[in-house]
KOLGU-4560 file (N, C-alpha, C; in nm, 3 decimals, padded with zeros to 5 digits):
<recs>
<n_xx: -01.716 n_yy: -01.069 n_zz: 08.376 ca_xx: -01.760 ca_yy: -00.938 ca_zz: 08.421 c_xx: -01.913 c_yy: -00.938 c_zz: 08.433 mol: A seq: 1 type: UNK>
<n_xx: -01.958 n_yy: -00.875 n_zz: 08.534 ca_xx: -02.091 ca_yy: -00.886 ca_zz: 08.575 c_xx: -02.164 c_yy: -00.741 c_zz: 08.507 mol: A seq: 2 type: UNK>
<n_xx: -02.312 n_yy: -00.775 n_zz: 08.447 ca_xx: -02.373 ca_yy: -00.658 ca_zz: 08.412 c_xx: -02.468 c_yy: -00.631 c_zz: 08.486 mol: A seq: 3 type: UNK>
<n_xx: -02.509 n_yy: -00.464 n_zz: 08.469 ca_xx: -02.600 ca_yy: -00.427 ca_zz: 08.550 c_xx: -02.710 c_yy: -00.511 c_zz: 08.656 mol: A seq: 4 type: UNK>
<n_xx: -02.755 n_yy: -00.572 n_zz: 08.555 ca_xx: -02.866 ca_yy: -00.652 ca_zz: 08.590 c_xx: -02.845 c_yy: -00.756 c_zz: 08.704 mol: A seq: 5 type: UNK>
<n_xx: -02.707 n_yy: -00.827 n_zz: 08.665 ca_xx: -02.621 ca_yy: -00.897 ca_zz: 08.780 c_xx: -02.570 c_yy: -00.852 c_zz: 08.908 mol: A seq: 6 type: UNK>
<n_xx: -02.573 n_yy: -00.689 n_zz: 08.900 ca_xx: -02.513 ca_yy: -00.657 ca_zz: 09.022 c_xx: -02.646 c_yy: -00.616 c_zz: 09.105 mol: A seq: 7 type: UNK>
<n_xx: -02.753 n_yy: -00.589 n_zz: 09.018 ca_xx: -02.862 ca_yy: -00.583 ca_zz: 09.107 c_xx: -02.931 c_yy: -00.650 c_zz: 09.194 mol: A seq: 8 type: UNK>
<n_xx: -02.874 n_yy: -00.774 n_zz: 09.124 ca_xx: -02.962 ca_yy: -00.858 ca_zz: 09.193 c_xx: -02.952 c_yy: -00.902 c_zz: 09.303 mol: A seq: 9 type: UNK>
<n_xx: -02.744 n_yy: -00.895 n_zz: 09.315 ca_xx: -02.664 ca_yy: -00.926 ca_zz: 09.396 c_xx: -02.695 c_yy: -00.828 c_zz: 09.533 mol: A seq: 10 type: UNK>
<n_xx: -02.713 n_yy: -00.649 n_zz: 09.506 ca_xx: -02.753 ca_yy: -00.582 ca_zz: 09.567 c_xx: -02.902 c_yy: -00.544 c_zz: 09.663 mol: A seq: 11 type: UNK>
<n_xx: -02.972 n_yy: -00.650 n_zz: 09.576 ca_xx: -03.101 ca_yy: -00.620 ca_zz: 09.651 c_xx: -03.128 c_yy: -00.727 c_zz: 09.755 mol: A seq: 12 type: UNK>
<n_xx: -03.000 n_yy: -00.781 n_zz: 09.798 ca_xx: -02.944 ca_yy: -00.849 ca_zz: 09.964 c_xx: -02.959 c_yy: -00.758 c_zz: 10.067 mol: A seq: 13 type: UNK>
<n_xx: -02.924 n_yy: -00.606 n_zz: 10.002 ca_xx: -02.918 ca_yy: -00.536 ca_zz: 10.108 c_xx: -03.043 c_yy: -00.453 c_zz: 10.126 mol: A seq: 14 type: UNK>
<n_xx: -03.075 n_yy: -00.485 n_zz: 10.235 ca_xx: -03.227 ca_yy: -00.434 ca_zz: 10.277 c_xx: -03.197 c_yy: -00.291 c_zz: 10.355 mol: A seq: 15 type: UNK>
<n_xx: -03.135 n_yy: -00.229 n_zz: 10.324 ca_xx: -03.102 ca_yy: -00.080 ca_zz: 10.376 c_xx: -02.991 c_yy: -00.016 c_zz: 10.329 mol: A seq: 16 type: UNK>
<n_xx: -02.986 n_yy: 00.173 n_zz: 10.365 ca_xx: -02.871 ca_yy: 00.193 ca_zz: 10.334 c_xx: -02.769 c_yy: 00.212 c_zz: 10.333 mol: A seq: 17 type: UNK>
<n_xx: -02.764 n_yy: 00.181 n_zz: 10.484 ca_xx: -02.594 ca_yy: 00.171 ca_zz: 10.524 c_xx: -02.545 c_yy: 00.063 c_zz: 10.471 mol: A seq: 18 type: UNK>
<n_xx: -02.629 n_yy: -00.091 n_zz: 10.499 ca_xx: -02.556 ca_yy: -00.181 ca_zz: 10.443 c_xx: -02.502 c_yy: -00.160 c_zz: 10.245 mol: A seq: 19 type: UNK>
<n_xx: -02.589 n_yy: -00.061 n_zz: 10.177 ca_xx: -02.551 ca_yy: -00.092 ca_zz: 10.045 c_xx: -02.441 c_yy: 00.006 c_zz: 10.064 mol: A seq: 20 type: UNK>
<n_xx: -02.409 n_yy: 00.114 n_zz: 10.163 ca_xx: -02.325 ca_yy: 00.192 ca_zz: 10.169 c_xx: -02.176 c_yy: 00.124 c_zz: 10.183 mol: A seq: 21 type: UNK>
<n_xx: -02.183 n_yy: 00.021 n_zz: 10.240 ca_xx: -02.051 ca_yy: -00.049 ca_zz: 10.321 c_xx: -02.004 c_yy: -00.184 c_zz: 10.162 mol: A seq: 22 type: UNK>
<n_xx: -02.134 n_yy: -00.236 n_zz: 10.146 ca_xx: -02.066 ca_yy: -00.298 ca_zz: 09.970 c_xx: -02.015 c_yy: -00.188 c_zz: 09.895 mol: A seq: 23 type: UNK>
<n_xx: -02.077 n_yy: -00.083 n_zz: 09.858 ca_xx: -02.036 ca_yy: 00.014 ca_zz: 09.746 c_xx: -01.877 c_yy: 00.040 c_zz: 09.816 mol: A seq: 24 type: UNK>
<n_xx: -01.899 n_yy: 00.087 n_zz: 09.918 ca_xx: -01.774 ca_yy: 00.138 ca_zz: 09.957 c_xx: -01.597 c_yy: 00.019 c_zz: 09.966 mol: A seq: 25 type: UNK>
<n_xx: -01.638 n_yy: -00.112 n_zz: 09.972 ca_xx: -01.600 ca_yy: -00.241 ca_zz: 09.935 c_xx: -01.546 c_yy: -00.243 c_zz: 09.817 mol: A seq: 26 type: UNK>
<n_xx: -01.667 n_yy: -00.256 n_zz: 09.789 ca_xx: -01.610 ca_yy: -00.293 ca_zz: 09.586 c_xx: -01.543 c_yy: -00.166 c_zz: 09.509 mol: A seq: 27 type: UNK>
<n_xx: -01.510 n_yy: -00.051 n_zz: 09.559 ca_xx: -01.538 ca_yy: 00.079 ca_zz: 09.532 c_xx: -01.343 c_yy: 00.054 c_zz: 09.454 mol: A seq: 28 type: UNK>
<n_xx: -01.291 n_yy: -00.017 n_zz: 09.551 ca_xx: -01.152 ca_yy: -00.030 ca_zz: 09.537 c_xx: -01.101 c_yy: -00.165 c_zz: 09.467 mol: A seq: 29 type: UNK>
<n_xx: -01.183 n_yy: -00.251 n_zz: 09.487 ca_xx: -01.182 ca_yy: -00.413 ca_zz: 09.384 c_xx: -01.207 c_yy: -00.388 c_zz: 09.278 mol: A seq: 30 type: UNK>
<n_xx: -01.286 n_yy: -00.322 n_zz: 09.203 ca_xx: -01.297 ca_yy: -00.361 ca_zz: 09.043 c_xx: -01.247 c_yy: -00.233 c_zz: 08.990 mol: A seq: 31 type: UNK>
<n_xx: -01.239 n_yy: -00.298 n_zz: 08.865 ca_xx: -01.208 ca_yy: -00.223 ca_zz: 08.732 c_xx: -01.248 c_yy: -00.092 c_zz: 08.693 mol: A seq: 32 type: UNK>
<n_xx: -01.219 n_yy: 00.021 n_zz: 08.593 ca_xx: -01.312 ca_yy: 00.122 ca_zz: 08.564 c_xx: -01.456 c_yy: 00.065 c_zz: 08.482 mol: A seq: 33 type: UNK>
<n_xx: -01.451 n_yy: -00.031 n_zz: 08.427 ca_xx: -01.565 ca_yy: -00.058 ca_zz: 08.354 c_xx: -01.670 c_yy: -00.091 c_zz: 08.448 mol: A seq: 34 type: UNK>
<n_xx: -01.593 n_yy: -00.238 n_zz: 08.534 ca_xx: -01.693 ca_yy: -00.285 ca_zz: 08.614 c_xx: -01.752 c_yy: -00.202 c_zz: 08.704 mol: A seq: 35 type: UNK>
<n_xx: -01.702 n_yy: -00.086 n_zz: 08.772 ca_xx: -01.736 ca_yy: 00.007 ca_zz: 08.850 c_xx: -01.814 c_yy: 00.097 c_zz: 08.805 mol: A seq: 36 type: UNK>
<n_xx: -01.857 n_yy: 00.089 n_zz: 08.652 ca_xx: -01.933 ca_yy: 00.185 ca_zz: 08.615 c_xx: -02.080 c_yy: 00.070 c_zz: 08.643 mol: A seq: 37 type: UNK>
<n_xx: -02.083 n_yy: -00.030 n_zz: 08.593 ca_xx: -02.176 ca_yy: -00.134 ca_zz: 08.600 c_xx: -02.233 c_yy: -00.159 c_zz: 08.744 mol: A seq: 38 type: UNK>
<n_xx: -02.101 n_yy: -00.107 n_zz: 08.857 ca_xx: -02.158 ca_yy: -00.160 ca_zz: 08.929 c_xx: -02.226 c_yy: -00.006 c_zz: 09.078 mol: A seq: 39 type: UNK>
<n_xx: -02.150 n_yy: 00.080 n_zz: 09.003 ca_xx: -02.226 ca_yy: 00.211 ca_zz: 09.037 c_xx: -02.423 c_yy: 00.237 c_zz: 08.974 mol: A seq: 40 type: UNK>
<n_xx: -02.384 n_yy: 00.185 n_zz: 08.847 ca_xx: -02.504 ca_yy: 00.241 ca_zz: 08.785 c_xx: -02.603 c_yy: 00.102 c_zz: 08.902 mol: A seq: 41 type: UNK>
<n_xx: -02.595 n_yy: 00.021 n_zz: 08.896 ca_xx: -02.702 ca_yy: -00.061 ca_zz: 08.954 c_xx: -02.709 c_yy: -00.030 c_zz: 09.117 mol: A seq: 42 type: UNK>
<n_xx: -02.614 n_yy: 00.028 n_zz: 09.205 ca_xx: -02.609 ca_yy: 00.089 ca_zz: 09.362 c_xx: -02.696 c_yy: 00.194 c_zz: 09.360 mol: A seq: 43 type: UNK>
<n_xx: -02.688 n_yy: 00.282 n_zz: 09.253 ca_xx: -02.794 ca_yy: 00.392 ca_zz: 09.225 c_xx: -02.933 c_yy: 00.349 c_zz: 09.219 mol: A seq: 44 type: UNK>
<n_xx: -02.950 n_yy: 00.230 n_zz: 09.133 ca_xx: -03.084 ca_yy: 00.217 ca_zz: 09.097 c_xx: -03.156 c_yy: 00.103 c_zz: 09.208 mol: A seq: 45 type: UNK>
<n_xx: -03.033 n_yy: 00.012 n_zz: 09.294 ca_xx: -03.120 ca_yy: -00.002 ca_zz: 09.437 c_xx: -03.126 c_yy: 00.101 c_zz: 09.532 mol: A seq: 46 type: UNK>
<n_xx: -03.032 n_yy: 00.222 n_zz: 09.525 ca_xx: -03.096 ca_yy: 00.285 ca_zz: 09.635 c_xx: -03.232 c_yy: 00.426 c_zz: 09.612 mol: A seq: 47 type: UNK>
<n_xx: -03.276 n_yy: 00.393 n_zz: 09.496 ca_xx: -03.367 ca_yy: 00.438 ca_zz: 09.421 c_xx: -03.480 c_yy: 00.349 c_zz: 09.531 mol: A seq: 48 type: UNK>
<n_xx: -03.475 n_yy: 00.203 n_zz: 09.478 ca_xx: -03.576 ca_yy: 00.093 ca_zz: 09.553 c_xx: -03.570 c_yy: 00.133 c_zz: 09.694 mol: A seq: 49 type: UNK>
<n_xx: -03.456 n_yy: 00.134 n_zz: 09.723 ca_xx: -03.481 ca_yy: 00.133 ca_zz: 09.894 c_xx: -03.512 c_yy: 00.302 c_zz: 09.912 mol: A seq: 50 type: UNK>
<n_xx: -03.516 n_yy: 00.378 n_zz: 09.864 ca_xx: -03.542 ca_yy: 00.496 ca_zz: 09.909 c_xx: -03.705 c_yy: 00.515 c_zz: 09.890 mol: A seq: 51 type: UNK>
<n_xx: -03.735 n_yy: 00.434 n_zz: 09.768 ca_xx: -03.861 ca_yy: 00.433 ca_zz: 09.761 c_xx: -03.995 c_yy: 00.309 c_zz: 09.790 mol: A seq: 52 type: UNK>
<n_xx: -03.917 n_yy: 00.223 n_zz: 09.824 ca_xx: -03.940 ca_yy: 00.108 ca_zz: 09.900 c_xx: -04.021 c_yy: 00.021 c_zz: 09.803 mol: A seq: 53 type: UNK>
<n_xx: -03.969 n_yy: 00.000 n_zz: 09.699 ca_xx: -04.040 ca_yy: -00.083 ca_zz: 09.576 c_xx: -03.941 c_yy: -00.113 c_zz: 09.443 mol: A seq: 54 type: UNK>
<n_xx: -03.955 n_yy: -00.210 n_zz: 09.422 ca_xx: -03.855 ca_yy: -00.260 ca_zz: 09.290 c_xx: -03.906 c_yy: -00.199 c_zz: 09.206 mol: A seq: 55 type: UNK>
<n_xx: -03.819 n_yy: -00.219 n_zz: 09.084 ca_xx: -03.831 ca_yy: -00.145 ca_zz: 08.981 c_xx: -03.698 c_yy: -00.243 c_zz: 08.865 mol: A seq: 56 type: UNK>
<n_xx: -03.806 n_yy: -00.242 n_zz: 08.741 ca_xx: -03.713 ca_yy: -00.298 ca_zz: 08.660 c_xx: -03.682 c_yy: -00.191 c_zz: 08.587 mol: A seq: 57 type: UNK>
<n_xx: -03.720 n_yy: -00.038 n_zz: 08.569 ca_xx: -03.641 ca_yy: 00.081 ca_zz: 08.566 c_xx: -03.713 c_yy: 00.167 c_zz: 08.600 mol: A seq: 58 type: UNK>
<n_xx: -03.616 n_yy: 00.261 n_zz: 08.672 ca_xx: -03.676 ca_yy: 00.375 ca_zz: 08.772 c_xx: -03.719 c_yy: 00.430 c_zz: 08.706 mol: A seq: 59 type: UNK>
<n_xx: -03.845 n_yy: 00.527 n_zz: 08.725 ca_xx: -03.903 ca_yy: 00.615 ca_zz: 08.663 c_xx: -03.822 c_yy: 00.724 c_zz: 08.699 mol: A seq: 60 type: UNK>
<n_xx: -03.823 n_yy: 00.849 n_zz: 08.610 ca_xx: -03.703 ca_yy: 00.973 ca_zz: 08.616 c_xx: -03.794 c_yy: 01.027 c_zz: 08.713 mol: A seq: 61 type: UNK>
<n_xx: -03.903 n_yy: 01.022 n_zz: 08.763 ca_xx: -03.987 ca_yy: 01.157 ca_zz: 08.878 c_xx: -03.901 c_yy: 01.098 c_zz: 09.011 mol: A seq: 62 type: UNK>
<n_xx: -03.873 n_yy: 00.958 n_zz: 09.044 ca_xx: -03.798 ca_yy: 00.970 ca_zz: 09.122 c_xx: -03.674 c_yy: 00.937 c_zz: 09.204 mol: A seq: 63 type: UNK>
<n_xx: -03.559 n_yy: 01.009 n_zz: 09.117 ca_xx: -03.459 ca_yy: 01.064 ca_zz: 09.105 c_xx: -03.421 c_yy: 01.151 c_zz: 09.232 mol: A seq: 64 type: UNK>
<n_xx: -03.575 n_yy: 01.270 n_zz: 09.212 ca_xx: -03.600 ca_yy: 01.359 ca_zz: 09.298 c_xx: -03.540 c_yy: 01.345 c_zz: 09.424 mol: A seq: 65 type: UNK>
<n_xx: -03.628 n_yy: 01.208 n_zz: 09.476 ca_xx: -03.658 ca_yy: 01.174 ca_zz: 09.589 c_xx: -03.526 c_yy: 01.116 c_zz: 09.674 mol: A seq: 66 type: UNK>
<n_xx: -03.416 n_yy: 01.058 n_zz: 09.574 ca_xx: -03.273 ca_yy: 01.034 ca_zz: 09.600 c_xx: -03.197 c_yy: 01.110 c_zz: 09.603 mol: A seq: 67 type: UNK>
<n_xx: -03.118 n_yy: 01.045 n_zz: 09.767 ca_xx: -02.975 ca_yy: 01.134 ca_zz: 09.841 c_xx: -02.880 c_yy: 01.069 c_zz: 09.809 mol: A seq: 68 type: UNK>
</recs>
């Protein structure tokens, strides 16, 4: 089972957000309840990056805001 950190990394392939839209929506039905929490929480926190166009080894809470 892959952790956060693993799915991020895996995720920050996707350089936009339709494409992370079309994995999330993928894996949405393949994994587990656990893994899906692991692998929700890290889709959130790249489209944090891509919304704000900068990595982050954790998002700052100001912007949250700024995410649809």
């Amino acid at each position: 089972m892959k952790n956060k950190h693993e799915w991020l990394y895996q995720l920050r392939k996707c350089s936009n957000k339709e494409t992370l839209e079309k994995v999330a929506e993928s894996n949405r039905y393949k994994l587990s309840d656990d893994e899906l929490e692991m692998f929700n929480s890290a889709a959130d926190h790249r489209l944090a990056e891509l919304t704000m166009n900068r990595l982050y080894d954790k998002v700052p809470a100001r912007v949250w805001q700024f995410v649809r």
